[in-house]
GUKEMAR-929005 format. One record per residue (C-alpha): residue number from 1; x, y negated, z negated. Coordinates in steps of 0.001 Angstrom, whole numbers, always signed. Layout:
BEGIN
     k         X         Y         Z
   NUM         X         Y         Z
...
This chain:
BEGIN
     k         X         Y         Z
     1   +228298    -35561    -61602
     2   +227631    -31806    -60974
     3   +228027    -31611    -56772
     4   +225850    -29120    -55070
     5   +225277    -27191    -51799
     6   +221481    -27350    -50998
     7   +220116    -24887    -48419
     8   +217584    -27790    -47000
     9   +214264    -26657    -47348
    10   +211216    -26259    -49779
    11   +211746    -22406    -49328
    12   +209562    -20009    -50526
    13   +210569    -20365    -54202
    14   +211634    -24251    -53735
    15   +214854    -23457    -55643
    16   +218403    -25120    -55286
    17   +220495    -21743    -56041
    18   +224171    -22386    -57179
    19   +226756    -20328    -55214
    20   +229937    -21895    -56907
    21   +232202    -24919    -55781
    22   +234522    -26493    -54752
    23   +236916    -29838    -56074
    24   +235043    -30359    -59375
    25   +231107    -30478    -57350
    26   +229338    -27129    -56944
    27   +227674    -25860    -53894
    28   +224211    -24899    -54159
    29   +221660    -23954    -51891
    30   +217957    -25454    -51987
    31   +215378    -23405    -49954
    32   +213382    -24003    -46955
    33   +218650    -22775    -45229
    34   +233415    -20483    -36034
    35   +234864    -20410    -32976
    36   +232157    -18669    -31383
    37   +232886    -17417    -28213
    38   +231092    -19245    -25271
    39   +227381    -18778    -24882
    40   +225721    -16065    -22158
    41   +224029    -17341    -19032
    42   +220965    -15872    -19835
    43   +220512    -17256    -23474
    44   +217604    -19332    -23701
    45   +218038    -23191    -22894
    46   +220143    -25191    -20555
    47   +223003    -27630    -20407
    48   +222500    -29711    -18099
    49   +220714    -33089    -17804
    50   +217248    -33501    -18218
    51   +215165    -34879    -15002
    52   +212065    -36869    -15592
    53   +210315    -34401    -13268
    54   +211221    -31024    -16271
    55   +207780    -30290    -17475
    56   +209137    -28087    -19589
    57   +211424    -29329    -21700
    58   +211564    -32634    -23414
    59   +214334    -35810    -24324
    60   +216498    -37115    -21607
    61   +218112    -39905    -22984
    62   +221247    -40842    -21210
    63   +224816    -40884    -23030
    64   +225174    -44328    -24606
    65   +228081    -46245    -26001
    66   +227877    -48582    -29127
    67   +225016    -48885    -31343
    68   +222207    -46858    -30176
    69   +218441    -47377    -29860
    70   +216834    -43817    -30613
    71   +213292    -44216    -30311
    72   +212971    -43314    -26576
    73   +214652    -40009    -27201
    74   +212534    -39183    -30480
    75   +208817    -40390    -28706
    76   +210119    -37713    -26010
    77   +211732    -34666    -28474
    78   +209041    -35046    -31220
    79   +205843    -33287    -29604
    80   +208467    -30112    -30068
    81   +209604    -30330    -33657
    82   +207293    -28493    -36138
    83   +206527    -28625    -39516
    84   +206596    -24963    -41378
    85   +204493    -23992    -44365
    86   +205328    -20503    -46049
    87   +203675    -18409    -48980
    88   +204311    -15306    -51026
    89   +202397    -13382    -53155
    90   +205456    -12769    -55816
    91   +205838    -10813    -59262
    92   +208415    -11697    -61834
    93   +210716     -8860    -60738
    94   +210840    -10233    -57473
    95   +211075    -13943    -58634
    96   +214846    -13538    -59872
    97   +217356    -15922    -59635
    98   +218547    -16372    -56168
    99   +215209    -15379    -54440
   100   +215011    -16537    -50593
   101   +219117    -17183    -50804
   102   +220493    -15180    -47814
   103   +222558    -11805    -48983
   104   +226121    -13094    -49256
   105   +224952    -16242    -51618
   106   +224441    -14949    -54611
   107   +225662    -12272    -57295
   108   +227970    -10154    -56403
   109   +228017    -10708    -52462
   110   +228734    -14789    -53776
   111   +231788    -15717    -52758
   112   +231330    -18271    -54981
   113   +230375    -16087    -57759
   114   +227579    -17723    -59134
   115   +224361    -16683    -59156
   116   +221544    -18719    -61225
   117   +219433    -21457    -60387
   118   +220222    -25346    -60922
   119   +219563    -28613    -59543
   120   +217408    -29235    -56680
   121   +213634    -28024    -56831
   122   +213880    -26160    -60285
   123   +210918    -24585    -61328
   124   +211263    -25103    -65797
   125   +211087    -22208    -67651
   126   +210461    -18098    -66564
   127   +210653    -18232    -62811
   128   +206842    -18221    -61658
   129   +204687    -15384    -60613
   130   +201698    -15181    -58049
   131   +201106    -17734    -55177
   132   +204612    -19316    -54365
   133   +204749    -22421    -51395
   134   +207757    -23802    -49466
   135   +208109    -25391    -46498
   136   +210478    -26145    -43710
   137   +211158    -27044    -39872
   138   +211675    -26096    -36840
   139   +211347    -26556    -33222
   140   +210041    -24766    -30174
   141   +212386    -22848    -27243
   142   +209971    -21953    -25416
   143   +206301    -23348    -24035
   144   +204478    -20146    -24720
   145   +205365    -20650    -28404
   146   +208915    -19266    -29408
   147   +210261    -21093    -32528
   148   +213685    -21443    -34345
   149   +214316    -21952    -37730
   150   +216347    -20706    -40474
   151   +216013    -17577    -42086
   152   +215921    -18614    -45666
   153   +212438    -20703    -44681
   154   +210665    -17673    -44402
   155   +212558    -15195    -46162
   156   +209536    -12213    -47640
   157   +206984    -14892    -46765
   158   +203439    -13038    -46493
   159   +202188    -16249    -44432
   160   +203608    -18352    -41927
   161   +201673    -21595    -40924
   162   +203117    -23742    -38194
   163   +202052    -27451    -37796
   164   +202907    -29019    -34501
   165   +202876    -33002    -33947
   166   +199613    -33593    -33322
   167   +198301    -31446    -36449
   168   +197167    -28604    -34916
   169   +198186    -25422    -37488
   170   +199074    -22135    -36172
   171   +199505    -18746    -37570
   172   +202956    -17458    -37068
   173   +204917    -13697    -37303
   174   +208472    -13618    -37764
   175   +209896    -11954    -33997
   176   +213729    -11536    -35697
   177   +215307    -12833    -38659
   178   +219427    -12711    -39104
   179   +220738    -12881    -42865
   180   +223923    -13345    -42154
   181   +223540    -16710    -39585
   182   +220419    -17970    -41492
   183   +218760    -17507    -38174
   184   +214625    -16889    -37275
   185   +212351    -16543    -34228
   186   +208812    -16965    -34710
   187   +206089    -16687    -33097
   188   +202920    -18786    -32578
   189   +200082    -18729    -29429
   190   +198815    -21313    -28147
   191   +196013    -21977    -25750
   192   +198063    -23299    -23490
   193   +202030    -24747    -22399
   194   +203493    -26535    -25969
   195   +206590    -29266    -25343
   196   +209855    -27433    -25551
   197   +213489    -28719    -26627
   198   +216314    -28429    -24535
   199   +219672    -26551    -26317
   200   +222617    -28076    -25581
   201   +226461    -26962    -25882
   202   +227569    -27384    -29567
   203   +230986    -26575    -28207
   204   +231174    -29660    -26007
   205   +229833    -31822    -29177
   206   +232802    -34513    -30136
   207   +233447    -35839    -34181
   208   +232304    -39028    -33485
   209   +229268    -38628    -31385
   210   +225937    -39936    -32969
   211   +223758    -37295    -33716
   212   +219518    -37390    -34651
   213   +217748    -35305    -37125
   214   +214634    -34575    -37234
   215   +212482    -32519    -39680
   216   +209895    -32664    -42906
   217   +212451    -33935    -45940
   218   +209912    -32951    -49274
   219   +206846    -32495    -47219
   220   +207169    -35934    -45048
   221   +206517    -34798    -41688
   222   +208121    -35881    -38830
   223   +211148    -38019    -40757
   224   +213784    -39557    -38227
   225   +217634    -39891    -39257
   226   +220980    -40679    -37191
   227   +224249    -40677    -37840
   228   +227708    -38978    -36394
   229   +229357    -35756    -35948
   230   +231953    -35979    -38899
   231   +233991    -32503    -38542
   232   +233218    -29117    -36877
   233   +234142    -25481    -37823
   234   +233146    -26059    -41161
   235   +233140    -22838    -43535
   236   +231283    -22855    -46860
   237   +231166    -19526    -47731
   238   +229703    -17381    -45026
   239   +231831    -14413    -42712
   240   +229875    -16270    -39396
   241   +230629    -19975    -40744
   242   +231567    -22550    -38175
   243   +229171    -25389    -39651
   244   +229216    -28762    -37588
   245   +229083    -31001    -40256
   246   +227313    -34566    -40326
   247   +226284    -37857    -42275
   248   +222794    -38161    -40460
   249   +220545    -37772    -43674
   250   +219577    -34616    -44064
   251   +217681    -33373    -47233
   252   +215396    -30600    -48662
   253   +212702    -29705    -46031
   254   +215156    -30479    -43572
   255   +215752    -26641    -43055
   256   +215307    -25015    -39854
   257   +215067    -28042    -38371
   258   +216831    -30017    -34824
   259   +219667    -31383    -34741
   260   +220213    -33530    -31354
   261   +222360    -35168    -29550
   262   +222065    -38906    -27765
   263   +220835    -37075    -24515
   264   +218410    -35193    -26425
   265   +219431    -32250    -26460
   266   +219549    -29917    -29600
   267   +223355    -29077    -30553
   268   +222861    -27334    -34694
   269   +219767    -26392    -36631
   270   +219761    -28498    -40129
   271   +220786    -26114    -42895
   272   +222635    -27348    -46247
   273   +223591    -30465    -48070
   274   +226599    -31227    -50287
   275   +225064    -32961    -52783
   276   +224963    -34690    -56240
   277   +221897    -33914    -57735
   278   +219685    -32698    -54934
   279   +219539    -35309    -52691
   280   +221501    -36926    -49578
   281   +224884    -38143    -50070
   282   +226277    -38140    -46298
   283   +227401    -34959    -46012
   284   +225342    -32038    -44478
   285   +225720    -28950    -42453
   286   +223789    -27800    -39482
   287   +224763    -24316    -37603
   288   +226144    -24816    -34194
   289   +223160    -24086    -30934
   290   +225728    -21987    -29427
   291   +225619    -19127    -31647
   292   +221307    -19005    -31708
   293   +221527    -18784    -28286
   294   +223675    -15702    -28171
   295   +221352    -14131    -30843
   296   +218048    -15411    -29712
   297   +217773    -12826    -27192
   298   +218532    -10051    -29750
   299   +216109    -11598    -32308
   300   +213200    -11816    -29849
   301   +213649     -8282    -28849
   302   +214514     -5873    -31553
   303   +213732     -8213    -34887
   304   +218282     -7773    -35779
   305   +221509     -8822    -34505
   306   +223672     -5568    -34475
   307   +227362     -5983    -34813
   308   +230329     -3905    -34717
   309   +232663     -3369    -37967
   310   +236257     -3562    -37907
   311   +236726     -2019    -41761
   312   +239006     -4529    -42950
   313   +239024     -6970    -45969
   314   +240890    -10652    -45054
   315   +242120    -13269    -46566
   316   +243853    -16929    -45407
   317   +247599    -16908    -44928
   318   +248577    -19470    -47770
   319   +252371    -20986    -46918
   320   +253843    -19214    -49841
   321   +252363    -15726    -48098
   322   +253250    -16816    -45257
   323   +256871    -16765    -46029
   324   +257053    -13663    -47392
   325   +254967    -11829    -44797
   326   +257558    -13625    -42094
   327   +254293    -15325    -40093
   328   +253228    -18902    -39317
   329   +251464    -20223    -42394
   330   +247570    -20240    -41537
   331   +247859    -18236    -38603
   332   +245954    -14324    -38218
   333   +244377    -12700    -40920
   334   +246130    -11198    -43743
   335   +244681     -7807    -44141
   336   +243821     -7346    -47937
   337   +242252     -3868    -48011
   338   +241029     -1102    -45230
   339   +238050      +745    -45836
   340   +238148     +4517    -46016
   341   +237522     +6200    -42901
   342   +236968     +3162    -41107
   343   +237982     +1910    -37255
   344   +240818       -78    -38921
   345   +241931     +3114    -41035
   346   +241838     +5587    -38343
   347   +243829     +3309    -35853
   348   +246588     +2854    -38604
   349   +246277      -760    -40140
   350   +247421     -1068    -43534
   351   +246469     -3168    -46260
   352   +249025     -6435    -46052
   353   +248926     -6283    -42391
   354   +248555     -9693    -40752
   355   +246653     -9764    -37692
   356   +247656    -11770    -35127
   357   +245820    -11090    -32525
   358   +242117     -9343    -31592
   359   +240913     -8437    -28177
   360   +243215    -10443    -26379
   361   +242038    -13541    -28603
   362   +244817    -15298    -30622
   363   +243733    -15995    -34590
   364   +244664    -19684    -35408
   365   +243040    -18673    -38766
   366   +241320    -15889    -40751
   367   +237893    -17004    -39875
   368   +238117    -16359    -36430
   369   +238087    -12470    -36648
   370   +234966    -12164    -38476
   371   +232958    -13591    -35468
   372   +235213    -11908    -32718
   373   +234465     -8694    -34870
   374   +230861     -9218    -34480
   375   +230624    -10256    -31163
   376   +232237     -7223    -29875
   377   +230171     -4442    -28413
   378   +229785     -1715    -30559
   379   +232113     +1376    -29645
   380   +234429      -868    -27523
   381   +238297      -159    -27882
   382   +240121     -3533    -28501
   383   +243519     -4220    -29096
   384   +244458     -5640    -32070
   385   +248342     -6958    -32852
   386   +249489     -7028    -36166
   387   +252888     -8183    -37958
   388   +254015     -5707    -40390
   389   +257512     -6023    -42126
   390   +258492     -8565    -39603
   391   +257835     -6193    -36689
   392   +254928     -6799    -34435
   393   +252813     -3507    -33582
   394   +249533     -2883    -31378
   395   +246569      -718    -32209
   396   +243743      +744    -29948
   397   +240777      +183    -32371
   398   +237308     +1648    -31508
   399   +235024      -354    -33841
   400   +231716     +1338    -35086
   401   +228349      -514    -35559
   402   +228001     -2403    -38469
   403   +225472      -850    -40914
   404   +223386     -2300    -43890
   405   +225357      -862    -47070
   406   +228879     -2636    -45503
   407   +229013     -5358    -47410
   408   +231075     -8318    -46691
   409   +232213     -6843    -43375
   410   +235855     -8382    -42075
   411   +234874    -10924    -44295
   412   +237034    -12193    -47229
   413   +235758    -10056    -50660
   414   +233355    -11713    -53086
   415   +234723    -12709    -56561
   416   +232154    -10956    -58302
   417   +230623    -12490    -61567
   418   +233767    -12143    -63444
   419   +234869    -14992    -60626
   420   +238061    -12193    -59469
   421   +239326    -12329    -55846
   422   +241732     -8941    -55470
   423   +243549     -7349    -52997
   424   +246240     -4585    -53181
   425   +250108     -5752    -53742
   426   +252445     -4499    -50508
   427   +255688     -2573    -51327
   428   +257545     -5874    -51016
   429   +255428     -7615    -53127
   430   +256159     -5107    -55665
   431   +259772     -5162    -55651
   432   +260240     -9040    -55606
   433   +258001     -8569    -58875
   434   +259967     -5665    -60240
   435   +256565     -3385    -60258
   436   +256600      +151    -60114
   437   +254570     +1873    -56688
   438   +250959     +1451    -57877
   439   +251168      -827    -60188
   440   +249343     -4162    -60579
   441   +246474     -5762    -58051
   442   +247147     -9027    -56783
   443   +244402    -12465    -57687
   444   +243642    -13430    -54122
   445   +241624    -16456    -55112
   446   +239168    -17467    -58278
   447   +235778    -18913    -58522
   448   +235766    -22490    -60261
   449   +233498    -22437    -63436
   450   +234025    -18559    -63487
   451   +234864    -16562    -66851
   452   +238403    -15873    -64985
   453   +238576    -19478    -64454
   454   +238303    -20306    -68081
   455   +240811    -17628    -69029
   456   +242957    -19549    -66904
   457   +243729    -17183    -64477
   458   +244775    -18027    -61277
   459   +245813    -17547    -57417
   460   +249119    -15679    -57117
   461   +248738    -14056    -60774
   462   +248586    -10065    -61076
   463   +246194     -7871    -63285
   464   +248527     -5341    -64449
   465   +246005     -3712    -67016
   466   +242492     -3517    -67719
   467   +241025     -2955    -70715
   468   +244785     -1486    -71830
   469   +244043      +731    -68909
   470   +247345      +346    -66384
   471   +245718      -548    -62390
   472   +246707        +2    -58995
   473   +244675      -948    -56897
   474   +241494     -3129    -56820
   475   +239322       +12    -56745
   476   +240746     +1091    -59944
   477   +240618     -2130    -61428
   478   +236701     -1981    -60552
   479   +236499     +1442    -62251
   480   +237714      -181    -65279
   481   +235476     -2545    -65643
   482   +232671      -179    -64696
   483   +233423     +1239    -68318
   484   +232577     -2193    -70275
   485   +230089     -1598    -72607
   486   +227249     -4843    -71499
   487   +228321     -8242    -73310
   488   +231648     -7101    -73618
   489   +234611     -9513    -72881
   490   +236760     -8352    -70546
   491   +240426     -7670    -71573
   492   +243389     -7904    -68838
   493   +247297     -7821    -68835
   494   +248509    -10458    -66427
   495   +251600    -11535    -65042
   496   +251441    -14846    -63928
   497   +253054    -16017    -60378
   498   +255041    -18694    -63063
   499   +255232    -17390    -66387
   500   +255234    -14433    -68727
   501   +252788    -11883    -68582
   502   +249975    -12414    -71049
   503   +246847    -10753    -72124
   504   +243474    -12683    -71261
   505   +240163    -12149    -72532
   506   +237517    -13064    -70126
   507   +233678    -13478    -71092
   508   +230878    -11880    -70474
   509   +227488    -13212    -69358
């Protein structure tokens, strides 16, 4: 059966998007929707226990053992979970495949490298035009009306209507929305004080521990599920992943929505399923409280998170890497390509670099740099320690603010929609393959179900032509393929990691 990861949420459009897979399931995400370092003081919410005297936040259920009893903590949390109806006014050119999936998801910024609608809430046929509905959750932070929720929910809605627990609808305006996190603050105003949630420490949350969701699953306000914490640090696909992953059932609607733990407090905000068909199958994703509450305060005062850019491209340290780049296997970030005139270039790392270390901050694995990276404070100078040629060096970087047209910033690169990962070949790389400087680029990784996929191409293989056009690097393979006519298969030289090298044609769509 075809697996999927489901952004949880009517959406705008209502769509479950593919973005690829994984095993032999896919993971799509249906509309509404990371070692982070520790949370500020000042970020909204608190840690600590409850009283029965806090008139302003709500759920203080003490920390149980066994089978729990839940429906003290959800009579108290419920007055501050909402119900979120969105619409858009929508031609066909904006109705494309993908619509309301965060940038990063689909096309070419999918790491997945799949783009096109499937499963889920499927609209048959053209993709409509005119009035378009979704819906999703959320809950308040704050009594005078703030609200969280994910950013796909509301993604280029026109209206926002918020419907608290007692059915009173309120007009809401989007404060700050984050792509990259799936993160929004809204806005409603009340006549008076509403019932507030209290955000808890994500960090502190155990596998194990039972966790309650609460949200509007297909339009069914108000819909109470438990279950446990079954992993954290889960990454599916994002360069700020660190997903805390549960089997409390979680399904479309679901998005934006609380997540809480037995105290009552709100540790992750529902986002996506792993699914089979659309619906709940036990394992769903919700994104850790800690990080909101280090962008809240952004969001709620100038609409963006802004992050500082490193300039590098990573990838994971596979064991077979790791031997020849003489590091542990899985530890740092293997350095796959530096962008032109970037922090990274200017201080001197080099493409095949592993680094080791950023800030003072150890990298147990190549998703940790993407969030120190963006955490940082733009124009700081960090150190970062690298292991080149089985030497370890140090570099003063000064890292620049991240802007708009950097895609996939110290993030690993997208496959594209041929389904390529790519990444230059080092100078020892090159002679244990018997290459001549500049020649050949290096598969890094390739999307299941892709055209490269079906050509058989795979992980450890090199493109040494394109088109009968010799390649370098991956810019030059890009070039290359720039020149295919539309509908053209793609034509490449490779020499397998265990075999002789092979011409494969790979095509189009």
């Amino acid at each position: 059966m075809d697996a999927r990861l489901i952004r949880l949420g009517g959406g705008l459009a209502a769509l479950a998007m593919a973005v690829g897979g994984f095993a032999t399931g896919r993971l799509t995400r249906a509309e509404a929707a990371s070692v982070m370092p520790q949370p500020r003081t000042e970020a909204v919410g608190s840690t600590e226990p409850i009283s029965a005297k806090d008139d302003d936040a709500v759920g203080s259920s003490p920390r149980r053992e066994g089978l729990p009893a839940f429906a003290s903590l959800v009579e108290q949390v419920s007055p501050a979970v909402v119900h979120i109806k969105v619409m858009a006014l929508m031609n066909a050119a904006e109705r494309e495949p993908g619509f309301g999936i965060p940038p990063g998801w689909r096309g070419e910024g999918n790491p997945f490298g799949d783009d096109g609608p499937s499963g889920g809430f499927q609209f048959p046929g053209p993709p409509p035009t005119g009035r378009q509905r979704g819906q999703g959750s959320g809950f308040i932070i704050r009594k005078d009306g703030i609200i969280l929720t994910n950013n796909h929910v509301i993604e280029k809605a026109k209206e926002i209507t918020v419907t608290l627990n007692d059915g009173h609808d309120f007009s809401a305006t989007v404060l700050g929305h984050d792509p990259k996190t799936d993160l929004a603050v809204l806005k409603i105003e009340p006549k008076g004080d509403l019932s507030v949630v209290r955000l808890g420490d994500s960090d502190a949350l155990r596998v194990g521990e039972w966790v309650v969701a609460i949200g509007n699953p297909f339009g069914l306000s108000h819909t109470v599920t438990a279950g446990i914490v079954s992993a954290k640090g889960r990454a599916i696909g994002g360069p700020y992943d660190h997903f805390i992953q549960t089997d409390a059932s979680i399904n479309p609607g679901n998005s934006g929505g609380p997540l809480f733990d037995e105290r009552g407090n709100v540790v992750g905000i529902n986002t996506a399923i792993f699914s089979q068909g659309g619906g709940n199958i036990g394992i769903g994703f919700a994104i850790p409280i800690n990080l909101a509450k280090q962008l809240v305060p952004e969001l709620e005062s100038t609409g963006r998170v802004t992050r500082a850019w490193l300039g590098v491209t990573i990838q994971q340290i596979t064991p077979e890497l790791a031997e020849s780049l003489d590091v542990e296997s899985g530890n740092g970030a293997l350095v796959a390509q530096v962008a032109a005139d970037s922090p990274a270039a200017t201080a001197g790392i080099k493409a095949g670099d592993v680094i080791t270390s950023y800030d003072g901050t150890a990298l147990d694995t190549h998703a940790s740099l993407p969030m120190l990276v963006a955490a940082t404070t733009v124009g700081k100078t960090v150190s970062v320690e690298v292991r080149r040629n089985g030497k370890t060096k140090t570099f003063d970087v000064t890292v620049a603010k991240l802007v708009d047209d950097v895609a996939d910033n110290d993030a690993p690169p997208a496959h594209g929609k041929w389904g390529l990962m790519l990444r230059e070949l080092t100078a020892a790389e090159r002679d244990r393959l018997h290459l001549e400087a500049n020649q050949g680029v290096m598969v890094t990784g390739v999307a299941p179900g892709s055209p490269a996929a079906e050509a058989d191409i795979h992980a450890g293989d090199v493109v040494l032509e394109v088109n009968r056009q010799p390649v370098g690097s991956p810019d030059a393979l890009k070039k290359e393929v720039g020149k295919l006519a539309a509908g053209k298969p793609l034509l490449l030289l490779v020499h397998p990691a265990d075999g002789s090298d092979h011409f494969a044609a790979l095509a189009a769509r």
